[in-house]
N, CA, C and O atoms as CSV, one atom per row, in Angstrom:
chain,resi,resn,atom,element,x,y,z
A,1,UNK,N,N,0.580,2.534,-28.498
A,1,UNK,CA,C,-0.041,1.940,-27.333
A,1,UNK,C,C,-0.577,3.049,-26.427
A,1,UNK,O,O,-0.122,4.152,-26.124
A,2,UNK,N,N,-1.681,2.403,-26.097
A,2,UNK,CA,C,-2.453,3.761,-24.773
A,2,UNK,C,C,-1.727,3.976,-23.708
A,2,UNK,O,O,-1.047,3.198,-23.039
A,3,UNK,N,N,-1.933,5.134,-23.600
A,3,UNK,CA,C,-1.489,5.125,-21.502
A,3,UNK,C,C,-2.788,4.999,-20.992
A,3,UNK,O,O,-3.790,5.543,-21.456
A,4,UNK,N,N,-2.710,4.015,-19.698
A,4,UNK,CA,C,-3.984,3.852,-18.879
A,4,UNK,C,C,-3.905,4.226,-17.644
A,4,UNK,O,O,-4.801,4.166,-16.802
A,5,UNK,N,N,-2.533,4.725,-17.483
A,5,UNK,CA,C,-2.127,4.572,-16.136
A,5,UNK,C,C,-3.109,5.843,-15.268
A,5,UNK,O,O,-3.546,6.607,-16.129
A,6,UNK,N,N,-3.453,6.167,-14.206
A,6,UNK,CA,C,-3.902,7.432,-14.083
A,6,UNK,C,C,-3.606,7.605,-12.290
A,6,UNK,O,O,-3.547,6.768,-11.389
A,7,UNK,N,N,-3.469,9.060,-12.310
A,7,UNK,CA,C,-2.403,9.510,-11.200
A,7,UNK,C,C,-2.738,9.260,-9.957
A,7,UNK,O,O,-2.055,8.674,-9.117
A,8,UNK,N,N,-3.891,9.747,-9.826
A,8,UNK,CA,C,-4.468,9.345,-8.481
A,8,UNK,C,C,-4.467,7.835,-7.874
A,8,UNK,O,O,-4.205,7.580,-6.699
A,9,UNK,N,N,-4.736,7.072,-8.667
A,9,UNK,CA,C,-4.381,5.605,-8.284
A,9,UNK,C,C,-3.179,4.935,-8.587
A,9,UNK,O,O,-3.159,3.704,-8.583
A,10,UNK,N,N,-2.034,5.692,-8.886
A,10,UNK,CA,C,-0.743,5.449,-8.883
A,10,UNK,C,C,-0.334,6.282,-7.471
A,10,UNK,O,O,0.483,5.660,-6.792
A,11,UNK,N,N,-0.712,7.441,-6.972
A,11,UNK,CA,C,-0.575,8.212,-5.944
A,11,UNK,C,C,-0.820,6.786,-4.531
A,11,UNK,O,O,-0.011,6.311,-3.734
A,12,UNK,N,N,-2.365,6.489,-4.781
A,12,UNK,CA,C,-2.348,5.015,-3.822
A,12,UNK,C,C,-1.810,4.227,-3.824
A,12,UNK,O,O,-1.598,3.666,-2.749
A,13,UNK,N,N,-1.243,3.688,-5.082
A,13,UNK,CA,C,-0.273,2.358,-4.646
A,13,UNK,C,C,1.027,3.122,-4.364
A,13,UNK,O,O,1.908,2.392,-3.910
A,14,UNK,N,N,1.250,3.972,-4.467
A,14,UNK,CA,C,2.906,4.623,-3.761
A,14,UNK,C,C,2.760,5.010,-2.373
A,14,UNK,O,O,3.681,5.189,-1.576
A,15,UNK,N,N,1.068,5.163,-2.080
A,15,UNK,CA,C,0.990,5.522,-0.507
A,15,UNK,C,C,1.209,3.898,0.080
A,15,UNK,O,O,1.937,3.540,1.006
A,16,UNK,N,N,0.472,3.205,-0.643
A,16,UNK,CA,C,0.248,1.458,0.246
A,16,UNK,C,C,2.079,1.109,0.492
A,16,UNK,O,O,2.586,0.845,1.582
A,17,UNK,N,N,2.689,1.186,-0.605
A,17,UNK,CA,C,4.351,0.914,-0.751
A,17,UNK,C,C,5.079,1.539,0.565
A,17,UNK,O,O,5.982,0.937,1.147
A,18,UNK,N,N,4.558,2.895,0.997
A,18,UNK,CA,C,4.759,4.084,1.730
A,18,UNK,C,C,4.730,3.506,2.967
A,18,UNK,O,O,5.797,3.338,3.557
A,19,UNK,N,N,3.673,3.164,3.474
A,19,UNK,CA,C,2.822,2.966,4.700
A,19,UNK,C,C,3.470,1.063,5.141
A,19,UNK,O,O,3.570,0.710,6.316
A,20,UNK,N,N,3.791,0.185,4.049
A,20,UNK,CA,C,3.924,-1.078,4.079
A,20,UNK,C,C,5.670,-0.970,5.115
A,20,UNK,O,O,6.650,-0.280,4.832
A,21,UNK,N,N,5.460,-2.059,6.468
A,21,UNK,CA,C,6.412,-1.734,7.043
A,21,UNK,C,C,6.392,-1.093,8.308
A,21,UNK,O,O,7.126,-1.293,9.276
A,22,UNK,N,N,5.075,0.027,8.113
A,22,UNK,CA,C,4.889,0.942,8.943
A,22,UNK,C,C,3.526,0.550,9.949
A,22,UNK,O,O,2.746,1.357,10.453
A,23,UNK,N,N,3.509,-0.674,10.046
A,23,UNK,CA,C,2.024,-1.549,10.811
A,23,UNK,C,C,2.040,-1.626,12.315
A,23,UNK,O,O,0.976,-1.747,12.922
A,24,UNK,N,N,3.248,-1.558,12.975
A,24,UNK,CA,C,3.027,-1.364,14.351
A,24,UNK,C,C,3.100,0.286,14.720
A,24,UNK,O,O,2.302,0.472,15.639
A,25,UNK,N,N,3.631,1.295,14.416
A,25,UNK,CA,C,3.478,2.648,14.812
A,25,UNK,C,C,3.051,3.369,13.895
A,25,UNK,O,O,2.480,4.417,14.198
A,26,UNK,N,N,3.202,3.030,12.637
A,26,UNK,CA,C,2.374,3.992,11.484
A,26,UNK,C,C,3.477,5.224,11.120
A,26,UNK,O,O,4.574,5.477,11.618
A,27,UNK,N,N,2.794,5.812,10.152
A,27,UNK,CA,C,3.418,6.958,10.083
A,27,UNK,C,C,2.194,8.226,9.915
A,27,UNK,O,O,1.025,8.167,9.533
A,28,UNK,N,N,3.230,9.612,10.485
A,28,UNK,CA,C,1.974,10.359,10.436
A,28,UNK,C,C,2.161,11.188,9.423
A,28,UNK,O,O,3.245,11.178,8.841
A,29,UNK,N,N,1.050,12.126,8.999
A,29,UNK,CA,C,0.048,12.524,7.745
A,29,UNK,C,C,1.473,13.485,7.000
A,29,UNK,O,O,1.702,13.441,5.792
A,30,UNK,N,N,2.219,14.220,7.877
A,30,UNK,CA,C,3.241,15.155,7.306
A,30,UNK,C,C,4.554,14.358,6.793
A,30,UNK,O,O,5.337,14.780,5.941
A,31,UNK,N,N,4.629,13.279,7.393
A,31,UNK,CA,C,5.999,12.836,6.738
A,31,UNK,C,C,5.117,12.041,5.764
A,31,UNK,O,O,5.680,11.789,4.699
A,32,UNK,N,N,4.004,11.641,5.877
A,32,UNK,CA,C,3.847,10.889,4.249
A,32,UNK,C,C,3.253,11.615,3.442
A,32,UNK,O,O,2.997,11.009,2.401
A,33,UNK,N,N,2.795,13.027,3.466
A,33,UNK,CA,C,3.023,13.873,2.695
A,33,UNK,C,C,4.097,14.603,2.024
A,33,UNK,O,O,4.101,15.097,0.896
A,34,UNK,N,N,4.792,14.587,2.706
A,34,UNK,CA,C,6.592,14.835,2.164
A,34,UNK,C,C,7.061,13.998,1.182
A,34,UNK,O,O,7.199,14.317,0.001
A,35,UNK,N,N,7.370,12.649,1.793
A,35,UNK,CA,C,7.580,11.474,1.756
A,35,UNK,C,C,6.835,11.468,0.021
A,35,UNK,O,O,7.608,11.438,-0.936
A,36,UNK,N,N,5.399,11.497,-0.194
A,36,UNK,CA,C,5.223,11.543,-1.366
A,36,UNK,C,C,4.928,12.662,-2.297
A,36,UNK,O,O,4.147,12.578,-3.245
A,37,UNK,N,N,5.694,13.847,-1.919
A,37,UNK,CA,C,5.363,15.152,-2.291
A,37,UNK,C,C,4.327,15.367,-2.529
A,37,UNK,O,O,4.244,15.799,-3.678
A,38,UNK,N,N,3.142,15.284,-1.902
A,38,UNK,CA,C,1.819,15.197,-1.772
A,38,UNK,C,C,1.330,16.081,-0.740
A,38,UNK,O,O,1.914,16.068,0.343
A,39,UNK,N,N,0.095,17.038,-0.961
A,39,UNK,CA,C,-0.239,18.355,-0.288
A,39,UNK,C,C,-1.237,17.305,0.737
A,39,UNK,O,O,-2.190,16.619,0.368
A,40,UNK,N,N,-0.594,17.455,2.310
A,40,UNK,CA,C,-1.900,16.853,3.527
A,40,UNK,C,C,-3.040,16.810,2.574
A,40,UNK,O,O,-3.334,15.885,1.817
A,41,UNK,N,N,-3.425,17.552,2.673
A,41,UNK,CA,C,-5.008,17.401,2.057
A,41,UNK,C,C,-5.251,16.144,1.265
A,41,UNK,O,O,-6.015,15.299,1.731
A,42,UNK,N,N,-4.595,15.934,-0.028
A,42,UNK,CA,C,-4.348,14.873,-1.156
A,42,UNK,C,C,-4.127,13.821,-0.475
A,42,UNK,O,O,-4.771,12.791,-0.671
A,43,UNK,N,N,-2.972,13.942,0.633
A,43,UNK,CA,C,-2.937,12.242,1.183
A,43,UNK,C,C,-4.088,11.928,2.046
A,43,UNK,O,O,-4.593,10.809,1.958
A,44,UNK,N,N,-4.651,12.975,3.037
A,44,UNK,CA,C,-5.289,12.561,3.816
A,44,UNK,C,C,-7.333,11.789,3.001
A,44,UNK,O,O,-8.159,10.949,3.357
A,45,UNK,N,N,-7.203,12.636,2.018
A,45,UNK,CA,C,-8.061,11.723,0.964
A,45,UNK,C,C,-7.729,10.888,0.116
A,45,UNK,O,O,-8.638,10.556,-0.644
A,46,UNK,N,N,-6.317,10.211,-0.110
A,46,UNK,CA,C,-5.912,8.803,-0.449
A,46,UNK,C,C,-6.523,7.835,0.825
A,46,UNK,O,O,-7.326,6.915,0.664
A,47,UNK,N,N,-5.993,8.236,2.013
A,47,UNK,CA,C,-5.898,7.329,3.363
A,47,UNK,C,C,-7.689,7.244,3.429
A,47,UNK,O,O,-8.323,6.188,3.405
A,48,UNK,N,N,-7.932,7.808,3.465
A,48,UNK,CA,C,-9.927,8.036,3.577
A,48,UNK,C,C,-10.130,7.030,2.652
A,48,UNK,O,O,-10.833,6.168,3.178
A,49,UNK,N,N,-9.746,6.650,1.152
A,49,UNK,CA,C,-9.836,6.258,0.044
A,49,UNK,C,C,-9.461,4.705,0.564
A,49,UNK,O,O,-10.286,3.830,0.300
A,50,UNK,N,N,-8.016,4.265,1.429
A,50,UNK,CA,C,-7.811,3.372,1.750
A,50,UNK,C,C,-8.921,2.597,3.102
A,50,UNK,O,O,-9.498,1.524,3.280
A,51,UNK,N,N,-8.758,3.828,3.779
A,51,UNK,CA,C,-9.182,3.415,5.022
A,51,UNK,C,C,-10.970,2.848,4.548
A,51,UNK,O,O,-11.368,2.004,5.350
A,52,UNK,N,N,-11.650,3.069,3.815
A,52,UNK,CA,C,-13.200,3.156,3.147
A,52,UNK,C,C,-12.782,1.279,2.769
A,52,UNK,O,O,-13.159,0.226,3.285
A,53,UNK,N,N,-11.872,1.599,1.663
A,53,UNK,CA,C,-11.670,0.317,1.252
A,53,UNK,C,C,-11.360,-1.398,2.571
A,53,UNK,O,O,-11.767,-2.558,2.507
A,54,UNK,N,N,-10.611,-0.770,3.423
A,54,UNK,CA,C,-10.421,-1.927,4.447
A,54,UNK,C,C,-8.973,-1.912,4.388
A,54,UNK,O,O,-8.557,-2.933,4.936
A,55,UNK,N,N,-7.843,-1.041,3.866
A,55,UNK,CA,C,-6.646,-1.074,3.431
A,55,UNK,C,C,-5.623,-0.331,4.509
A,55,UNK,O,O,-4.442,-0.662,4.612
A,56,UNK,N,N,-6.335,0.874,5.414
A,56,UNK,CA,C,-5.551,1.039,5.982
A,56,UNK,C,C,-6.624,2.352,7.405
A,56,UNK,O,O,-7.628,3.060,7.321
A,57,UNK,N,N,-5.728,2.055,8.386
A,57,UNK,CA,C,-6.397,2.879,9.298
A,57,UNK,C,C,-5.947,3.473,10.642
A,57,UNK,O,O,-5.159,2.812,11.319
A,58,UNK,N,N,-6.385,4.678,11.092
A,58,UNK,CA,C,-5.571,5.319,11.703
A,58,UNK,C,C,-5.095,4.452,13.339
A,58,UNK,O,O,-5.799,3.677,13.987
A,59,UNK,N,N,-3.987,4.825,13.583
A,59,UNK,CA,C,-3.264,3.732,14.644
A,59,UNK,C,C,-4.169,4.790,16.362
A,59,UNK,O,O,-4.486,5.948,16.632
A,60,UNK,N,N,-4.210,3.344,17.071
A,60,UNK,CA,C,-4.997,4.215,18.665
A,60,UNK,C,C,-4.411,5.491,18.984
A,60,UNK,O,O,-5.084,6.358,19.542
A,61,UNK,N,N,-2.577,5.762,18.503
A,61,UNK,CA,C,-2.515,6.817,19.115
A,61,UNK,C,C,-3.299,8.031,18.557
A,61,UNK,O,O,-3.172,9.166,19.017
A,62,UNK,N,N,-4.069,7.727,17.592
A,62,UNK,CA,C,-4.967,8.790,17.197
A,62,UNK,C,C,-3.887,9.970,15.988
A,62,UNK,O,O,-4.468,10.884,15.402
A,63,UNK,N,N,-2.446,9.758,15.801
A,63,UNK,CA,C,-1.521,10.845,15.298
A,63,UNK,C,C,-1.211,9.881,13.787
A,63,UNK,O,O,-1.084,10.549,12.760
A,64,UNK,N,N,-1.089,8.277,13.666
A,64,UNK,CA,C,-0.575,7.680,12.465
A,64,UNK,C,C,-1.306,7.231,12.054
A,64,UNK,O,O,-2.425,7.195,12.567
A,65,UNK,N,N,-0.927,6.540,10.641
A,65,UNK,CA,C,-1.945,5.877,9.986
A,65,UNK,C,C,-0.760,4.723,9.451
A,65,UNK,O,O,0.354,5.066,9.054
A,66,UNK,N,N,-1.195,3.408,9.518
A,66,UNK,CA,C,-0.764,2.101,9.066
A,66,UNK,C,C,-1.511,1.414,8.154
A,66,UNK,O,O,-2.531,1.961,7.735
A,67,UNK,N,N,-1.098,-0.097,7.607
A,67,UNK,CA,C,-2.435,-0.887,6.644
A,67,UNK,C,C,-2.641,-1.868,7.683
A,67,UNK,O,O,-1.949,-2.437,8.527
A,68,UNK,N,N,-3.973,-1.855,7.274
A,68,UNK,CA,C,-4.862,-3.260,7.970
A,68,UNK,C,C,-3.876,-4.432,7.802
A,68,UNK,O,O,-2.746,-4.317,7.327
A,69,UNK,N,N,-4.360,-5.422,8.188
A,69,UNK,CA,C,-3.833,-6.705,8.235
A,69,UNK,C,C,-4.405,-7.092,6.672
A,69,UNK,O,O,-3.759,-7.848,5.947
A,70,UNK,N,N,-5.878,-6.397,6.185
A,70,UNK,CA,C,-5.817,-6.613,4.741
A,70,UNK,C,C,-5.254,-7.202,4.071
A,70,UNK,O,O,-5.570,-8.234,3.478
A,71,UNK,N,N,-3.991,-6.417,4.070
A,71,UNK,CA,C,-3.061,-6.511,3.152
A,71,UNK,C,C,-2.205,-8.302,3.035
A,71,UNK,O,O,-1.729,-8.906,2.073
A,72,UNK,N,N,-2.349,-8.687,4.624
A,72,UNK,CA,C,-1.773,-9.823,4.631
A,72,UNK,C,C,-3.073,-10.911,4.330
A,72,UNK,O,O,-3.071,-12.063,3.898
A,73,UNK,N,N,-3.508,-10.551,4.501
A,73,UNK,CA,C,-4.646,-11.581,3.891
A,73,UNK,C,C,-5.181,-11.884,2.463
A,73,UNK,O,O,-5.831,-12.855,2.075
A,74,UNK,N,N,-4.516,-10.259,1.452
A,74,UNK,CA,C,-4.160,-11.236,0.413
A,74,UNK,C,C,-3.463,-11.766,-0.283
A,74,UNK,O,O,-3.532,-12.378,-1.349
A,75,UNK,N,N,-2.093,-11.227,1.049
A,75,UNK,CA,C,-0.288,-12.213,0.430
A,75,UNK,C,C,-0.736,-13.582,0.899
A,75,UNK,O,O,-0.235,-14.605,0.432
A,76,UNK,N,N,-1.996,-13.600,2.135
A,76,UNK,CA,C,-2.457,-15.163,2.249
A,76,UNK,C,C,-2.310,-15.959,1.437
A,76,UNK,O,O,-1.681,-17.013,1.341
A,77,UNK,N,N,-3.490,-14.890,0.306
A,77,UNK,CA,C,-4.419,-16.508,-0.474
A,77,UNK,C,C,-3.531,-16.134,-2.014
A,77,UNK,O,O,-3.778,-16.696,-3.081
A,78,UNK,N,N,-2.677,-15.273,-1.854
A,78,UNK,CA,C,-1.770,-15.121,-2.945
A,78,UNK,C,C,-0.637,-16.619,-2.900
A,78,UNK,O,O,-0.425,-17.456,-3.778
A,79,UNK,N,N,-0.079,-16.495,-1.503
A,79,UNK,CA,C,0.508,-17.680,-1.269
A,79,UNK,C,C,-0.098,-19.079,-1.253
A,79,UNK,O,O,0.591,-20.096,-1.339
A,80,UNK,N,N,-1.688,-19.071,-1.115
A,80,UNK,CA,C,-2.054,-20.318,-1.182
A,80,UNK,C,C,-2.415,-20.718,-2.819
A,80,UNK,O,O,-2.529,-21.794,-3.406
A,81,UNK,N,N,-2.530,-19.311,-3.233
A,81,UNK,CA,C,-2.827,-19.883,-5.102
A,81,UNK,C,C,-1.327,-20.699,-5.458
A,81,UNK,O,O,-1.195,-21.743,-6.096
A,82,UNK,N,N,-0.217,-19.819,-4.798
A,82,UNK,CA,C,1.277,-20.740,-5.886
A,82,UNK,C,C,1.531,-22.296,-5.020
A,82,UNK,O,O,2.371,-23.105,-5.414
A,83,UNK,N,N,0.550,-22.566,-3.647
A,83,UNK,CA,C,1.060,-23.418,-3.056
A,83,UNK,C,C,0.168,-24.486,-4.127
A,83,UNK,O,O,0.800,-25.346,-4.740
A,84,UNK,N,N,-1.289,-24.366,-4.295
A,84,UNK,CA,C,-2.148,-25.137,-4.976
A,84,UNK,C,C,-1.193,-25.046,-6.356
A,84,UNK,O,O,-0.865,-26.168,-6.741
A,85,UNK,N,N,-0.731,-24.055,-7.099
A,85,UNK,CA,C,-0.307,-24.109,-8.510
A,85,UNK,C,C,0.790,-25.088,-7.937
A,85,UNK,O,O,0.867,-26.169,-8.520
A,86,UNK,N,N,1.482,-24.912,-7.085
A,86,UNK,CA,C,3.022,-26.037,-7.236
A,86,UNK,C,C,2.115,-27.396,-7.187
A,86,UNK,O,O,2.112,-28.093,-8.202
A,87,UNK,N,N,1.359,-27.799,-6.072
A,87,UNK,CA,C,0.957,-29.298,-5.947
A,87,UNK,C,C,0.445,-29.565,-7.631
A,87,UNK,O,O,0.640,-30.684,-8.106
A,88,UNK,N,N,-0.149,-28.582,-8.405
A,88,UNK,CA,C,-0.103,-29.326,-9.744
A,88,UNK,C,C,0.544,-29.657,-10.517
A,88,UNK,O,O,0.576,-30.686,-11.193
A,89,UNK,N,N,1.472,-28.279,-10.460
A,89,UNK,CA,C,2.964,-29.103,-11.078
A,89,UNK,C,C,3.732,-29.991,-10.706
A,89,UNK,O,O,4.635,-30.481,-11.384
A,90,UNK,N,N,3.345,-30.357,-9.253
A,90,UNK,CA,C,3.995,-31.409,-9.087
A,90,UNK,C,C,3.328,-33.006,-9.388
A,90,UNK,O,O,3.993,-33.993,-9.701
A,91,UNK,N,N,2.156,-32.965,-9.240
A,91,UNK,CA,C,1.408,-33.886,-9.928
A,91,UNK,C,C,1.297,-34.095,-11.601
A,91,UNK,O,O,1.181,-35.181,-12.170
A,92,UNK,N,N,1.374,-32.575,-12.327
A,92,UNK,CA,C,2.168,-32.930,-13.987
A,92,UNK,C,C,3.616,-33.881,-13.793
A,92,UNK,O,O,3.728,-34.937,-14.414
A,93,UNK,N,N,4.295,-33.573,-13.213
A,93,UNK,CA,C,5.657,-33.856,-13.363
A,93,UNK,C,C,5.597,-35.205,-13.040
A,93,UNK,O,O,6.148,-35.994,-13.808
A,94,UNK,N,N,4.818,-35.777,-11.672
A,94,UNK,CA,C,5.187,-37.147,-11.591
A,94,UNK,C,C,3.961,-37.781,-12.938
A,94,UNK,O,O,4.172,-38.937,-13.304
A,95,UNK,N,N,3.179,-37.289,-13.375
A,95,UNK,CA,C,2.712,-38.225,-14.495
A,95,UNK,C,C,3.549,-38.024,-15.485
A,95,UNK,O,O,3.813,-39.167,-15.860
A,96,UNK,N,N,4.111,-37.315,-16.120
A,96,UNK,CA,C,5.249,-37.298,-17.077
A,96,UNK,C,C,6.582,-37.876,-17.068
A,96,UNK,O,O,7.110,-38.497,-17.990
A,97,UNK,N,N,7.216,-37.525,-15.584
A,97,UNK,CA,C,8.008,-38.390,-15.549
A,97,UNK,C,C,9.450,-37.377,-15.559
A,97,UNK,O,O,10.549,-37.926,-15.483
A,98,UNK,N,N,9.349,-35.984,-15.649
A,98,UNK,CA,C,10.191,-35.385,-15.981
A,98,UNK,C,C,9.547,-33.729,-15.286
A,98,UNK,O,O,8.394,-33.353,-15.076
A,99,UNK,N,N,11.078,-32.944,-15.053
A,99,UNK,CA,C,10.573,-31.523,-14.363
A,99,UNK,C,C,9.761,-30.486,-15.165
A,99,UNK,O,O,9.863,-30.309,-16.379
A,100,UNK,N,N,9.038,-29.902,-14.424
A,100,UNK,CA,C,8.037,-29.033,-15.239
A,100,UNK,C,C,7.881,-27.732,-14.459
A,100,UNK,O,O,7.690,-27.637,-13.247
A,101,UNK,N,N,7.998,-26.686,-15.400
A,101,UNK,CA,C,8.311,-25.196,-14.653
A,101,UNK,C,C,6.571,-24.376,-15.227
A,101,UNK,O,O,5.755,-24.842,-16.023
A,102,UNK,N,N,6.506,-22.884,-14.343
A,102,UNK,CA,C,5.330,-22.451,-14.709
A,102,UNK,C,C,5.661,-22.167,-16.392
A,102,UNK,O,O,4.823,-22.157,-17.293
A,103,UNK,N,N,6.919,-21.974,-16.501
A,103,UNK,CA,C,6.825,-21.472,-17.903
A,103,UNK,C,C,6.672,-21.844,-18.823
A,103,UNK,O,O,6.769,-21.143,-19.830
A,104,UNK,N,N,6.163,-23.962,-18.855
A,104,UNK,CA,C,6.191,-24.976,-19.622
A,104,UNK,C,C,5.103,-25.145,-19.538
A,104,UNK,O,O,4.725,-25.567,-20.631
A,105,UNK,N,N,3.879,-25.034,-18.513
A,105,UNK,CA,C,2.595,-25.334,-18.297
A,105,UNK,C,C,2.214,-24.410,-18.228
A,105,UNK,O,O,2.912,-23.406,-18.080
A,106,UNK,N,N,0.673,-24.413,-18.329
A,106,UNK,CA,C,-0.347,-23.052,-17.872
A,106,UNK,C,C,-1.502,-23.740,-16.920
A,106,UNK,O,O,-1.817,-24.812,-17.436
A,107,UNK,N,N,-2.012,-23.573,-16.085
A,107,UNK,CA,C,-2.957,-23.787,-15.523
A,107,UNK,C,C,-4.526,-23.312,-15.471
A,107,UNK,O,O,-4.758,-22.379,-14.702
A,108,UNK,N,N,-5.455,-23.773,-16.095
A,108,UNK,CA,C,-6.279,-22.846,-16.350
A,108,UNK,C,C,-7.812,-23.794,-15.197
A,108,UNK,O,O,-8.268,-24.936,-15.127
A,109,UNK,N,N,-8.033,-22.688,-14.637
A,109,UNK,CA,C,-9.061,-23.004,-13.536
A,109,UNK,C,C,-10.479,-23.023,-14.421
A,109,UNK,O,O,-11.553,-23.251,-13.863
């Protein structure tokens, strides 16, 4: 099997993991360089990388960096996909007549 994985964008999702938590004061550039044994330089062009994307951006005091609300907007519609997936399973179940789990159905849009 291949490896696909590749570092630099494993480096970002360990910064997003990093930073998640950290939305009202942030954290600044040296402890999340530590934090991910990562040279300033390297993080501060992950955060550029985030901040470009809409993912994360530096806090007024001008010293941290936090994530956008982004992020909750797509545990949003993450939460509204399993709320729509349950109302179907729950509509399988009452036409069947019996309980029905994701792991018995598939849903295909």
């Amino acid at each position: 099997m291949s490896d696909y994985t590749n570092a630099g964008q494993q480096r970002l999702l360990r910064l997003i993991d990093l930073l998640s938590g950290h939305e009202v004061n942030g954290l600044e550039l040296i402890g999340i360089a530590k934090a991910l044994g990562q040279s300033p330089s390297a993080v501060t062009r992950d955060l550029d990388n985030l901040r470009t994307a809409g993912w994360a951006e530096r806090h007024p005091n001008g010293r941290t960096w936090r994530l956008t609300p982004h992020v909750i907007q797509i545990s949003q519609r993450y939460l509204t996909a399993l709320q729509a997936g349950a109302a179907q399973l729950q509509g399988v179940s009452q036409r069947y007549g019996g309980p029905v789990s994701l792991g018995d159905f598939s849903i295909h849009s």
